[in-house]
OpenMM code with the backbone's topology and positions (N, CA, C; nanometers):
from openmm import Vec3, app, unit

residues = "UNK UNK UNK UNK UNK UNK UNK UNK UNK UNK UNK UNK UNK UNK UNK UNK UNK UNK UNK UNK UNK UNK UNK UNK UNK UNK UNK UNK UNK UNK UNK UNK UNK UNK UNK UNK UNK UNK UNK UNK UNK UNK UNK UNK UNK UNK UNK UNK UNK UNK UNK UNK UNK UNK UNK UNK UNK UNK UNK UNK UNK UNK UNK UNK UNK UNK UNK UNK UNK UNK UNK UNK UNK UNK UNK UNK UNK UNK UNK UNK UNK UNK UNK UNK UNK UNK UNK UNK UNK UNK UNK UNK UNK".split()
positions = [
    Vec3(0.0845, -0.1169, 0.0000),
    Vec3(0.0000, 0.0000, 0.0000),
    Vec3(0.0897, 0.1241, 0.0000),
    Vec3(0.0806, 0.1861, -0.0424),
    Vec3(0.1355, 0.3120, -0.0885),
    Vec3(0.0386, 0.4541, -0.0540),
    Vec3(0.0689, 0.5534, 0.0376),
    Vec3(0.0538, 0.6745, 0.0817),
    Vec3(0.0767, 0.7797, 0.0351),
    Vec3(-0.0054, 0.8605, -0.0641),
    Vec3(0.0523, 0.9980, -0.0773),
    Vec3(-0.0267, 1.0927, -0.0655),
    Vec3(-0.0412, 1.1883, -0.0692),
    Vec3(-0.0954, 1.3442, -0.0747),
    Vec3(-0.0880, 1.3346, 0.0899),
    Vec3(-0.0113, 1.3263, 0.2041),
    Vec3(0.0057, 1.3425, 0.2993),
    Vec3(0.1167, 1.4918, 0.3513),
    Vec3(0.0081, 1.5510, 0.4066),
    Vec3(0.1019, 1.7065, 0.4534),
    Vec3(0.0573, 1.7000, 0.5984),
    Vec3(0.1551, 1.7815, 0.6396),
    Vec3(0.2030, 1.7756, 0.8130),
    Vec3(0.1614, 1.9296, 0.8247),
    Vec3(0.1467, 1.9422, 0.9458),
    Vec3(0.0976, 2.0442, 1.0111),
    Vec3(0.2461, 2.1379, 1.0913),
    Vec3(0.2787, 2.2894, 1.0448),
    Vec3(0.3842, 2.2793, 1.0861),
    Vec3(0.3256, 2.4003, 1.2513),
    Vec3(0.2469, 2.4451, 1.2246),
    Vec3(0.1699, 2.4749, 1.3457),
    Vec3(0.1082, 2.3840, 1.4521),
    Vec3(0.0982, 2.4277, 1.5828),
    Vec3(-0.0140, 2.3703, 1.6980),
    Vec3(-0.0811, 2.4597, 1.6765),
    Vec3(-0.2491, 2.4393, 1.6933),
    Vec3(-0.3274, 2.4907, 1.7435),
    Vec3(-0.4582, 2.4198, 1.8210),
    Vec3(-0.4537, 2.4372, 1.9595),
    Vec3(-0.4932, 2.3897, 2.0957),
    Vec3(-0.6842, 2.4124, 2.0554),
    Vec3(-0.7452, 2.3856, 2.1089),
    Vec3(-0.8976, 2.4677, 2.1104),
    Vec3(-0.9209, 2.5625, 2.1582),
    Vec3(-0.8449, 2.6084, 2.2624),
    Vec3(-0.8616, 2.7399, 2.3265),
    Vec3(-0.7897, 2.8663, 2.2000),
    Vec3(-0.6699, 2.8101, 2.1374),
    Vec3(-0.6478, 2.9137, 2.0535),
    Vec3(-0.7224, 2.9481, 1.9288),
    Vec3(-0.7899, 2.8383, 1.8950),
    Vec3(-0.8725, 2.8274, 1.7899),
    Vec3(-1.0054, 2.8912, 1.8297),
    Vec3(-1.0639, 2.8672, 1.9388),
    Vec3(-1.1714, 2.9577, 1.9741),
    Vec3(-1.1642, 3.1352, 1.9776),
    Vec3(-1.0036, 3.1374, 2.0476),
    Vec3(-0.9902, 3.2947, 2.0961),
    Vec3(-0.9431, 3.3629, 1.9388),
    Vec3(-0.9150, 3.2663, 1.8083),
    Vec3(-0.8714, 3.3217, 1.7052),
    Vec3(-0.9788, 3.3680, 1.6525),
    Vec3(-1.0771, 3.2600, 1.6572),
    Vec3(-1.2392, 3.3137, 1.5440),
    Vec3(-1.3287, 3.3589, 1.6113),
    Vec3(-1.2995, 3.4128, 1.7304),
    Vec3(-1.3819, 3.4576, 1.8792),
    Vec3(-1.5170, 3.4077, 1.8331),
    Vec3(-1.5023, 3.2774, 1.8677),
    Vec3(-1.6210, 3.1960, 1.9348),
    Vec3(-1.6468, 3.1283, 2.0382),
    Vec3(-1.7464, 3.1238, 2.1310),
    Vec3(-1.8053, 3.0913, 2.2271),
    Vec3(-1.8074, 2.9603, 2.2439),
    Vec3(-1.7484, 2.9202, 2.3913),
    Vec3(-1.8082, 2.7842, 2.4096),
    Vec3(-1.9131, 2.7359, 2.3678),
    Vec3(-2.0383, 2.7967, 2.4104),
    Vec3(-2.1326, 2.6942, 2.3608),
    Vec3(-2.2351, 2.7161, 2.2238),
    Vec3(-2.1671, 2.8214, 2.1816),
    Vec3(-2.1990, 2.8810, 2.0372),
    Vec3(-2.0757, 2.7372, 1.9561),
    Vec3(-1.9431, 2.7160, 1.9854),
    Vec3(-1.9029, 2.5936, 1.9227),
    Vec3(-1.9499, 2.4462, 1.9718),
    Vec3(-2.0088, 2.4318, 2.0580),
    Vec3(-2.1004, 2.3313, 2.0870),
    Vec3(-2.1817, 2.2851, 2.0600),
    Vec3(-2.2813, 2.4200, 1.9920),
    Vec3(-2.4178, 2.3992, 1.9253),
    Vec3(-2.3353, 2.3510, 1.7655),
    Vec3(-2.2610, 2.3886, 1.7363),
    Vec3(-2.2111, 2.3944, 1.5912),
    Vec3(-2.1838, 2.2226, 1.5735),
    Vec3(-2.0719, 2.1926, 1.6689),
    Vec3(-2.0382, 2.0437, 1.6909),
    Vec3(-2.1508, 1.9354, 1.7294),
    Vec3(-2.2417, 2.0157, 1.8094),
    Vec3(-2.3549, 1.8841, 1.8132),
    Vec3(-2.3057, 1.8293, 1.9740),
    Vec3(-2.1857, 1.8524, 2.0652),
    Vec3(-2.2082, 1.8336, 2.1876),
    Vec3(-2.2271, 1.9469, 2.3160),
    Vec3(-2.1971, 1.9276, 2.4301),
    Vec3(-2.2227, 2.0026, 2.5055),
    Vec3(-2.1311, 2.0920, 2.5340),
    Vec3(-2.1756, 2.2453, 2.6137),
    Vec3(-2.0867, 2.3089, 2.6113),
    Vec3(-1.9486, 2.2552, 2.7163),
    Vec3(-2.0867, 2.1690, 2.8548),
    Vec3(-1.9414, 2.1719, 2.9396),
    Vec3(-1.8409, 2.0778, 2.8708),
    Vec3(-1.8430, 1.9519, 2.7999),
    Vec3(-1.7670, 1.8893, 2.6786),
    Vec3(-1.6626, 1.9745, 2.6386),
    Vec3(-1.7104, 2.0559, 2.5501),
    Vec3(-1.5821, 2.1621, 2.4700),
    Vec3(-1.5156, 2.2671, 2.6172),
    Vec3(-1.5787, 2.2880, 2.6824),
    Vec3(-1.5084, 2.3410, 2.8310),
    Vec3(-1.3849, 2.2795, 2.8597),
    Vec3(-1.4275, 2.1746, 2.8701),
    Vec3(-1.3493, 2.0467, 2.9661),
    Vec3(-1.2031, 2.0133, 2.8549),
    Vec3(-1.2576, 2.0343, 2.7411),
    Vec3(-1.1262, 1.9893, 2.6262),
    Vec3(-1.0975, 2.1541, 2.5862),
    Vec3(-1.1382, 2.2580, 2.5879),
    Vec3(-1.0803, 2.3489, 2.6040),
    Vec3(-0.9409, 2.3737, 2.7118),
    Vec3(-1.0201, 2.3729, 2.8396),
    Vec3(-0.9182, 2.3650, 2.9342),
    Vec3(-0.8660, 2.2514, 2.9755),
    Vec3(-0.8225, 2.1523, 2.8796),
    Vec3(-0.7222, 2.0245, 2.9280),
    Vec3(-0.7564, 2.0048, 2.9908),
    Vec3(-0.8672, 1.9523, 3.0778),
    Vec3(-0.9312, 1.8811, 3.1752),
    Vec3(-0.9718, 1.7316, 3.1603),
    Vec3(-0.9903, 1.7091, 2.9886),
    Vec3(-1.0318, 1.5963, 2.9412),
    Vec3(-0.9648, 1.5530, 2.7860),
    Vec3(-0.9212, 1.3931, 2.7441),
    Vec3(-0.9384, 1.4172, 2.6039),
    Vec3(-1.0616, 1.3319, 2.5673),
    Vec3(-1.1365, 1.4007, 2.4449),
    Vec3(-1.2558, 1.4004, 2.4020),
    Vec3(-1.2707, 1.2545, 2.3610),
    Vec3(-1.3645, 1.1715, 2.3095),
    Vec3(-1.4078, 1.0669, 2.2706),
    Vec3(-1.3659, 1.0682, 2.1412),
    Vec3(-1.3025, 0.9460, 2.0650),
    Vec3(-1.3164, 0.9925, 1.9112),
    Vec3(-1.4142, 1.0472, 1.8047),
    Vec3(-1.5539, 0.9902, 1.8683),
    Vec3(-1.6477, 1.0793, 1.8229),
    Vec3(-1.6376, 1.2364, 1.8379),
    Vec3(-1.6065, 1.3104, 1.9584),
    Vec3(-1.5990, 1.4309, 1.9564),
    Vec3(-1.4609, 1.5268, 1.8728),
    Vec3(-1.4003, 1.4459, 1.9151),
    Vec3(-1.2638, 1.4831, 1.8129),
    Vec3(-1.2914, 1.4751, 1.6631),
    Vec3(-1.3581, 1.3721, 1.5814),
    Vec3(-1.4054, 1.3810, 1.5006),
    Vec3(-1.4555, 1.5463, 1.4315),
    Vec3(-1.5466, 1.5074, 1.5167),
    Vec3(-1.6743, 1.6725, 1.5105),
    Vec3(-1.5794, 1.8063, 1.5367),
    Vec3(-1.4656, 1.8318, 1.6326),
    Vec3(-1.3929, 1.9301, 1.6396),
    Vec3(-1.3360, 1.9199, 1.5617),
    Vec3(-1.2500, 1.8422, 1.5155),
    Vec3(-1.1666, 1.8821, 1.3298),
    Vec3(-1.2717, 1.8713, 1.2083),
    Vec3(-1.3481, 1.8205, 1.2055),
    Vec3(-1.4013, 1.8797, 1.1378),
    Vec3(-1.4745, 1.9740, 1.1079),
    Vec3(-1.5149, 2.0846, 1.2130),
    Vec3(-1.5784, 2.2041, 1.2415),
    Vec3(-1.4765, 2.2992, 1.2135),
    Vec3(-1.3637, 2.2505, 1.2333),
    Vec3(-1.2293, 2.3333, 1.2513),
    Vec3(-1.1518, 2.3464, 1.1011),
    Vec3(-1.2331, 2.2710, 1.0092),
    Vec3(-1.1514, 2.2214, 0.9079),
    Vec3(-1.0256, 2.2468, 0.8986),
    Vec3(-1.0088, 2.1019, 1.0369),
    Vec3(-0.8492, 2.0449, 1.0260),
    Vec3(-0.7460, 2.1419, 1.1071),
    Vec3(-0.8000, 2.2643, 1.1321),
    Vec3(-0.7270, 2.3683, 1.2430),
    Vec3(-0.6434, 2.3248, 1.3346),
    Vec3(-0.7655, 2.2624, 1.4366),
    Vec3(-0.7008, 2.1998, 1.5478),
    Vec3(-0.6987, 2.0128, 1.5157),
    Vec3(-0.6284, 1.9660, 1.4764),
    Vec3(-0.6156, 1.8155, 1.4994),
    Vec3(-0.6225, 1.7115, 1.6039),
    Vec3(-0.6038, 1.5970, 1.5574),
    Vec3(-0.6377, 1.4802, 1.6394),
    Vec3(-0.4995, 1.4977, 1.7282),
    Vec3(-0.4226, 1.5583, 1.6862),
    Vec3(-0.2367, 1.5647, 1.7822),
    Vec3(-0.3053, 1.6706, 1.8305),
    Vec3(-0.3302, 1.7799, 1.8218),
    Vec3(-0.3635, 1.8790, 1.8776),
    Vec3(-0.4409, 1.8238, 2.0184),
    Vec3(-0.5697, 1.7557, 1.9265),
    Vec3(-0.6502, 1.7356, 2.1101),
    Vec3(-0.6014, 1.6199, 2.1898),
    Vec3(-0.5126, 1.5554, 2.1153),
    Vec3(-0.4361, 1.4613, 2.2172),
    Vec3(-0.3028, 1.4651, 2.2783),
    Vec3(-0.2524, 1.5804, 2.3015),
    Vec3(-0.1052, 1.6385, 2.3014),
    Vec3(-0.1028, 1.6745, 2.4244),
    Vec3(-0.2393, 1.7069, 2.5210),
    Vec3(-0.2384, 1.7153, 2.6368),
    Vec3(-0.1509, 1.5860, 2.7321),
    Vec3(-0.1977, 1.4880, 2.6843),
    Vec3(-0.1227, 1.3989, 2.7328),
    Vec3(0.0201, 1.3608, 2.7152),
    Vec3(0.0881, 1.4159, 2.6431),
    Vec3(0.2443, 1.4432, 2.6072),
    Vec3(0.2657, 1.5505, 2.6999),
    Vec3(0.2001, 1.6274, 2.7236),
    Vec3(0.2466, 1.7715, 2.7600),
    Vec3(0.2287, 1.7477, 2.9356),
    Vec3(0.1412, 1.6662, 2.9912),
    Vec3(0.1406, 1.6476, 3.1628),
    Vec3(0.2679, 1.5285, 3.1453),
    Vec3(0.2593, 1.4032, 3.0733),
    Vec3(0.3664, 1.3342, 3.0807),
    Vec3(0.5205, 1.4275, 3.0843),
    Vec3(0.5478, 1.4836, 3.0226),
    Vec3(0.6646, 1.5864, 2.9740),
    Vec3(0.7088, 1.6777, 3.0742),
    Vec3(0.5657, 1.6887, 3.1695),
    Vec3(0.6114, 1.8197, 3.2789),
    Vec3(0.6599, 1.7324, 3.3608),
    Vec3(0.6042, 1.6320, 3.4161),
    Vec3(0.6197, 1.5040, 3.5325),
    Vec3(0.7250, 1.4335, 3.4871),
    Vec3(0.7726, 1.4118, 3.3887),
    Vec3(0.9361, 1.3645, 3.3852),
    Vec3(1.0184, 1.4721, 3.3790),
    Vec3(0.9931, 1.5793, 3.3457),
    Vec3(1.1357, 1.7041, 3.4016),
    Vec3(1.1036, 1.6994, 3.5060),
    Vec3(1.0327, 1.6985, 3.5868),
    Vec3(1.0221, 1.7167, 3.7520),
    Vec3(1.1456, 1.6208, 3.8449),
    Vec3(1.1908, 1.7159, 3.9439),
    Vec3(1.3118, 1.5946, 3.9714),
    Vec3(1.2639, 1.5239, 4.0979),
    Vec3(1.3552, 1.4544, 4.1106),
    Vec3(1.2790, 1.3829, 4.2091),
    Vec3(1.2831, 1.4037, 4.3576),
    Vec3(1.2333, 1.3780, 4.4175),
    Vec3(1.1856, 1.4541, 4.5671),
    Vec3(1.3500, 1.3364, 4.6524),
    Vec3(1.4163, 1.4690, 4.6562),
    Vec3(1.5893, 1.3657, 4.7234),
    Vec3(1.5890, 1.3927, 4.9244),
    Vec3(1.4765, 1.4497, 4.9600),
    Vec3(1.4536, 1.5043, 5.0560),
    Vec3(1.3683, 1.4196, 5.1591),
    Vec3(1.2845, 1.3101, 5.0581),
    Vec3(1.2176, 1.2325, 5.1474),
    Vec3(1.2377, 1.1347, 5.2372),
    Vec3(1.3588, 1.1289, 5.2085),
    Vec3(1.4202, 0.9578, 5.3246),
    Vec3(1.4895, 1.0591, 5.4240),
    Vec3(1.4381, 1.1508, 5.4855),
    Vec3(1.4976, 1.2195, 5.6360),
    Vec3(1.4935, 1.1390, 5.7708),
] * unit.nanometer
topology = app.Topology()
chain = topology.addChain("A")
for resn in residues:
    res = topology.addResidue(resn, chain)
    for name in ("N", "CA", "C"):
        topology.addAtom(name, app.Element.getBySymbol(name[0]), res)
């Protein structure tokens, strides 16, 4: 099998930046996507990653803006902080 017309994204863009770019409303992009506002809240503010169904519906509302790396990068990004973190050398007192 053979792959082509494949292009990379050389930008991030998060949902929160994508909202504050086309200044739209939580639940003005909620009604658009078809779920709830607290939903796009919750994946706005990295609180949650979305269902593939909802991720679905956000790139494609977004046409492709924010991506499937995009809404799943949260989890690189808490992993990433918690391994630079050093380690607690203080606790065996």
């Amino acid at each position: 099998m053979r792959i082509t017309n494949v292009t990379f994204k050389e930008t991030y863009m998060d949902l929160k930046t994508y909202l504050a770019t086309h200044d739209i409303g939580v639940r003005a992009f909620a009604r658009i996507c078809g779920v709830s506002a607290a939903t796009i809240k919750r994946v706005r503010d990295s609180e949650v990653i979305p269902s593939r169904t909802t991720m679905k519906k956000i790139v494609n509302v977004t046409d492709g803006q924010v991506t499937v790396h995009d809404l799943m990068s949260v989890i690189h990004d808490e992993t990433s902080a918690q391994s630079q973190q050093e380690p607690d050398t203080n606790s065996g007192r």
